[in-house]
C-alpha positions as CSV (number, residue, x, y, z in Angstrom):
1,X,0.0,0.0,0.0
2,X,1.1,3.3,-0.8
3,X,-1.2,5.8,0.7
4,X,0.5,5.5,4.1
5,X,-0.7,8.8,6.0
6,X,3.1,9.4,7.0
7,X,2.7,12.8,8.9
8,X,-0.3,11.6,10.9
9,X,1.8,8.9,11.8
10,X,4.5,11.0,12.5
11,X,2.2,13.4,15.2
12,X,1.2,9.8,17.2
13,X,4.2,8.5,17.3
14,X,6.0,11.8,18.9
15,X,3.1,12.0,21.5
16,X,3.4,8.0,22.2
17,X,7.0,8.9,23.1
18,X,6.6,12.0,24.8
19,X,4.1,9.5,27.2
20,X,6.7,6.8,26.8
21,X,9.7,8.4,27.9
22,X,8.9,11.5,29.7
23,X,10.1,14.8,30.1
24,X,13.6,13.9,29.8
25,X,13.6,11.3,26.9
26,X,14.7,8.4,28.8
27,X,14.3,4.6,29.7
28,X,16.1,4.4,32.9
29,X,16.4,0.8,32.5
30,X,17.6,-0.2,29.0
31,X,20.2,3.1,29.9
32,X,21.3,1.5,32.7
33,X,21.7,-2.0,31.6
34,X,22.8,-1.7,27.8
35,X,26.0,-0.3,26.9
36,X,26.1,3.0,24.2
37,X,28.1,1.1,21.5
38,X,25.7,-2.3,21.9
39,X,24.3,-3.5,17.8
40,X,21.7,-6.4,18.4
41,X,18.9,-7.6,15.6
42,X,15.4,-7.7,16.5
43,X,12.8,-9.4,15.1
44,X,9.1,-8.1,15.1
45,X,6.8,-11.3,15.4
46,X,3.1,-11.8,15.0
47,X,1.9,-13.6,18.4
48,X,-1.5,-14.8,16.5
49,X,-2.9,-14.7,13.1
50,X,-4.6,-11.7,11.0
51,X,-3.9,-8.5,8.6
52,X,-0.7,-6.6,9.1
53,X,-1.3,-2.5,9.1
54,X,1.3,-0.3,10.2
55,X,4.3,-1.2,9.3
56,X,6.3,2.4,8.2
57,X,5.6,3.1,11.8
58,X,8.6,1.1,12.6
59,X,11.2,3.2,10.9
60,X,9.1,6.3,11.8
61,X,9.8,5.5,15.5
62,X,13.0,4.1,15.2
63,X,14.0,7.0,13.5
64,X,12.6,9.4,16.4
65,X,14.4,7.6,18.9
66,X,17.7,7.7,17.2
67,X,17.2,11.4,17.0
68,X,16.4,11.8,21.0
69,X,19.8,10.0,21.7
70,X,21.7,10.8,19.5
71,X,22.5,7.6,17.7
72,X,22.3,5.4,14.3
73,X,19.4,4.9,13.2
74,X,18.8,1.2,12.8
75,X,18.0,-0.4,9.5
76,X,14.6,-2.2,8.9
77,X,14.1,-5.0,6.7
78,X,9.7,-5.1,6.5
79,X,9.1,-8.9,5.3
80,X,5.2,-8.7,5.9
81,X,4.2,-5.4,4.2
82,X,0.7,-4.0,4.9
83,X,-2.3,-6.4,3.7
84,X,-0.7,-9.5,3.9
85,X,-2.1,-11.9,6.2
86,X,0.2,-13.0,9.3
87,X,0.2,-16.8,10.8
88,X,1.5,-16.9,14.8
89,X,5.4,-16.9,14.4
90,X,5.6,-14.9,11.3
91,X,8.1,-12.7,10.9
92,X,6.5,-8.9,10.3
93,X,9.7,-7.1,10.2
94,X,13.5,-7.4,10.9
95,X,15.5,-4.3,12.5
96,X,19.5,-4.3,13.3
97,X,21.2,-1.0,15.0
98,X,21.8,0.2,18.3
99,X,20.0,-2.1,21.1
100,X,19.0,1.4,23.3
101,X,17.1,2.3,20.3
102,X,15.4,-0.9,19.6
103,X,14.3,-1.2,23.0
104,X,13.6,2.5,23.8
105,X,11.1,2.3,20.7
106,X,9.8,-1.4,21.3
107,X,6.3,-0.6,23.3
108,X,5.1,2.5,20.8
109,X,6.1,0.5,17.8
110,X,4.2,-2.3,19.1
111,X,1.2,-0.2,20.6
112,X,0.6,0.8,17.2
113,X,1.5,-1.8,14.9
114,X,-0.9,-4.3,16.9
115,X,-3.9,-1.6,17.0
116,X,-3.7,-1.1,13.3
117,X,-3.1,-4.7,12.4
118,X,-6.1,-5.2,14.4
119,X,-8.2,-2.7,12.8
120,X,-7.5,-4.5,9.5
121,X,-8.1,-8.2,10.6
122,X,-11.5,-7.0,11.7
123,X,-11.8,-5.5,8.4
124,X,-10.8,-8.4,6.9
125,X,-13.6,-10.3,8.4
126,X,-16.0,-8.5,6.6
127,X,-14.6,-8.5,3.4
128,X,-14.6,-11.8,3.2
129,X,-18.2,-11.6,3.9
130,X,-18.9,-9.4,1.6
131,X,-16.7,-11.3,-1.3
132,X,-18.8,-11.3,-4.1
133,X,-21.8,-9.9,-3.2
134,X,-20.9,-6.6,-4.9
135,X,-21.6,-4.6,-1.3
136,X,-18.6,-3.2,0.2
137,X,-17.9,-2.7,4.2
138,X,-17.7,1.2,5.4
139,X,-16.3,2.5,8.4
140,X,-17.5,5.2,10.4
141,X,-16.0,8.1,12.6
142,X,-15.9,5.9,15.4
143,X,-12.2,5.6,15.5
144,X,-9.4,7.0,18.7
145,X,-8.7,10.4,19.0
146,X,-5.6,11.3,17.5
147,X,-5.7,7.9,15.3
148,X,-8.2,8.4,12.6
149,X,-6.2,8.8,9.7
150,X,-4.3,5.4,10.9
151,X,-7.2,3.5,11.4
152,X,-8.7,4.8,8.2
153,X,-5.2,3.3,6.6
154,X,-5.6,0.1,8.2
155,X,-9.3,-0.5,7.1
156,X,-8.1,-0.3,3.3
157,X,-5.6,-2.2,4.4
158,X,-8.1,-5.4,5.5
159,X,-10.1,-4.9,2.3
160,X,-12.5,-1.7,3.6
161,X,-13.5,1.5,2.3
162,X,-13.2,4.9,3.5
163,X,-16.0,7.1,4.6
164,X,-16.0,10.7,5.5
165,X,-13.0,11.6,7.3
166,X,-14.7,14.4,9.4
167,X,-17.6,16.7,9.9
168,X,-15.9,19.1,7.1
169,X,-15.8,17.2,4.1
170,X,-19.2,15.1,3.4
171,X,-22.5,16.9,5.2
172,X,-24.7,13.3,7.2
173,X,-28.3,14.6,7.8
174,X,-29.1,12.5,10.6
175,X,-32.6,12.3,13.3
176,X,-31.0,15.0,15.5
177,X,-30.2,17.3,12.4
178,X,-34.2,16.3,10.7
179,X,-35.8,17.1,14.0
180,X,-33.7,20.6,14.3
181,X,-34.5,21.8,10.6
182,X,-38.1,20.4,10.4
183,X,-38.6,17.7,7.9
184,X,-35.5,15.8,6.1
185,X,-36.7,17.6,2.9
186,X,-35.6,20.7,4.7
187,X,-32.4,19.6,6.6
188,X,-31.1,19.4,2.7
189,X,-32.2,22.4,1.5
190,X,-30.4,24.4,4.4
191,X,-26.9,22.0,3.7
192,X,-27.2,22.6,0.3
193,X,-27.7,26.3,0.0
194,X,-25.0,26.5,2.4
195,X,-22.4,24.2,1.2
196,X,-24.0,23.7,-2.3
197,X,-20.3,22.1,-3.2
198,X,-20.0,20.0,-0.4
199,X,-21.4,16.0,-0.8
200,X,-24.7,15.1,1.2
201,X,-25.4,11.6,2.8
202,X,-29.5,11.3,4.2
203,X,-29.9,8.8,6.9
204,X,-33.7,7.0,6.4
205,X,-35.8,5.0,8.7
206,X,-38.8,4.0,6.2
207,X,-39.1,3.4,2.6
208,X,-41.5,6.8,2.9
209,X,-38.3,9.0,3.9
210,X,-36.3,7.8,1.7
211,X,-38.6,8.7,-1.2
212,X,-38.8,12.0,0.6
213,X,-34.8,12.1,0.7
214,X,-34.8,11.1,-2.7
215,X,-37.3,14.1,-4.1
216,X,-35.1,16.5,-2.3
217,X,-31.8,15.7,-4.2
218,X,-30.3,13.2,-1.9
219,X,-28.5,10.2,-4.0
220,X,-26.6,8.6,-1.1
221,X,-28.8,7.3,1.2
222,X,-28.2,5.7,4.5
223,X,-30.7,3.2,5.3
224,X,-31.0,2.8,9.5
225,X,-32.0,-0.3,11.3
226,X,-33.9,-1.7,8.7
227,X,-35.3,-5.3,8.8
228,X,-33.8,-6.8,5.6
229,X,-37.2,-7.3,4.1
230,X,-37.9,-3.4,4.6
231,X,-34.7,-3.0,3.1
232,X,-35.4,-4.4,0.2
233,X,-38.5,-2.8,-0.3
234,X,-36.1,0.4,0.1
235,X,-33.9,-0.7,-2.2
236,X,-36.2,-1.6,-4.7
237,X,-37.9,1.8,-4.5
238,X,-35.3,4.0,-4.9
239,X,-33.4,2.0,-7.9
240,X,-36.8,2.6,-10.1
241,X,-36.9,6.6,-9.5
242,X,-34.8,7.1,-12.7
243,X,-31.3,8.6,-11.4
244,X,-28.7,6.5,-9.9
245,X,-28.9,6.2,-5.9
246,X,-26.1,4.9,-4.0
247,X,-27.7,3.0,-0.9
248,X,-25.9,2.1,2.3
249,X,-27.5,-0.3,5.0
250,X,-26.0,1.0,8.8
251,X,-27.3,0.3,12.6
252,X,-27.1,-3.1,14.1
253,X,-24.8,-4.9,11.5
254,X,-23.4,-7.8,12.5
255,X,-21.1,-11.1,10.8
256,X,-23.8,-13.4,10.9
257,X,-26.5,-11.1,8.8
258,X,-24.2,-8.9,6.7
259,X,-25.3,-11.1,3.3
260,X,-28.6,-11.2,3.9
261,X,-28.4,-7.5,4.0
262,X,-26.1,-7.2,0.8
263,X,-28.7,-9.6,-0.9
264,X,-31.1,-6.4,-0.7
265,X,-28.7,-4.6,-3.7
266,X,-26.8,-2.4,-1.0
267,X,-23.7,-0.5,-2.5
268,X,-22.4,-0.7,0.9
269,X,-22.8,-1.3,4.8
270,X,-21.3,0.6,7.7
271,X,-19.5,-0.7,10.6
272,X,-18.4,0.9,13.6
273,X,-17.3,-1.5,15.6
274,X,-14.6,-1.9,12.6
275,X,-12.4,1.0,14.3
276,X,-14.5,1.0,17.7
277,X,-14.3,-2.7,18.7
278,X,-11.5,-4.4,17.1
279,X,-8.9,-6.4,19.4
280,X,-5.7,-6.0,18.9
281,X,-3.4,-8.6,17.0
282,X,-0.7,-10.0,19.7
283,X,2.8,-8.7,18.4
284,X,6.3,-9.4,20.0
285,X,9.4,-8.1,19.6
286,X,12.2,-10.2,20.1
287,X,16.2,-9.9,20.2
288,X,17.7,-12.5,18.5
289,X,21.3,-11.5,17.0
């Protein structure tokens, strides 16, 4: 993958060693018990199986602990780039330099490396749900503070697609925006003539609103905690109205239902707990030269 966001990356990984490390820059221990001129290899091993995500973070923090003691900068040799799948005992990634360094940046290159390989092993769940079916798996803004961009990354990385990044770039007309402006006919009006370049996604509850939706401009549709059957009946609705709709089922997804719901003709279906709820994958590193 090449769309690594490098400078959000970057940002976390200075704060994860500012919380690391402290004021002062320093691990009192590995100080204490490594000596300055010490080289050792280190390998960075997957303790179970899934997606790896996250892997430029290793020579991103490697690189910003070199800097804070003022040494090499090890070298890192990534076997298991981003995407791949990992087995228990694979090597991920292989780094030689100084051992201070390698140890001093061993928990934040871990602590992120195992959230974002998480992120895309969920992801990867679902897209092999979804295999075939023509429907594609969303995320949502349900993601850590300071780690949307990342988690973004690692849900294309497990086979996902990207939604809005923020509350800036796409305008969601949701029940608490509808009940504010009125009617959901009116809740577009006021975000178009306001933003009239900005894209506009309308959340539904009934086959009725989303004809309403529909009348007032809206051609991506969000379809809310809809029993599959009223779905369908959604579904079918809006693809006969003449213009191309893109339709995406949200609210209460789950592994064991997602087909039934892409059977309905969905372009896509959301899931939060992609970013929200995902368990880390268990990653080691270990000294071994």
């Amino acid at each position: 993958m090449n769309d690594f966001p490098d400078q959000a990356a970057r940002e976390l990984v200075a704060a994860a060693l500012r919380e690391d490390l402290g004021p002062d820059g320093r691990d009192v221990t590995t100080l204490a018990t490594i000596p300055e001129d010490q080289v050792r290899v280190g390998e960075i091993v997957a303790r179970g199986p899934g997606v790896v995500a996250g892997g430029p973070v290793i020579a991103i923090t490697l690189e910003s602990v070199a800097g804070l003691v003022t040494a090499a900068v090890p070298k890192v040799d990534v076997v298991r780039v981003d995407g791949t799948r990992i087995e228990r005992g694979d090597v991920i990634a292989r780094v030689e330099g100084p051992t201070r360094v390698i140890l001093m940046a061993e928990r934040t290159i871990l602590n992120i490396l195992s959230r974002l390989s998480g992120v895309a092993s969920h992801t990867r769940r679902w897209a092999d749900a979804l295999e075939g079916t023509g429907t594609m798996v969303l995320d949502t803004r349900k993601t850590t503070p300071g780690m949307r961009l990342l988690e973004k990354y690692a849900v294309r990385a497990g086979g996902g697609t990207n939604k809005r990044l923020g509350l800036y770039d796409v305008a969601m007309i949701k029940d608490n925006h509808k009940i504010a402006a009125g009617s959901v006919a009116e809740a577009y009006r006021l975000v178009h003539e306001k933003f009239p370049d900005v894209a506009i996604q309308v959340e539904v509850e009934t086959p009725a609103e989303a004809h309403e939706a529909y009348d007032a401009g809206a051609r991506f549709i969000m379809c809310d905690n809809m029993t599959v059957p009223v779905l369908r009946e959604t579904v079918e609705l809006l693809r006969g109205l003449g213009e191309p709709v893109e339709i995406e089922a949200t609210g209460g997804m789950t592994l064991d239902v997602v087909a039934d719901h892409a059977a309905t003709g969905v372009d896509y279906v959301s899931v939060g707990g992609l970013t929200h709820s995902s368990p880390i994958i268990d990653i080691a590193l270990d000294l071994v030269g």
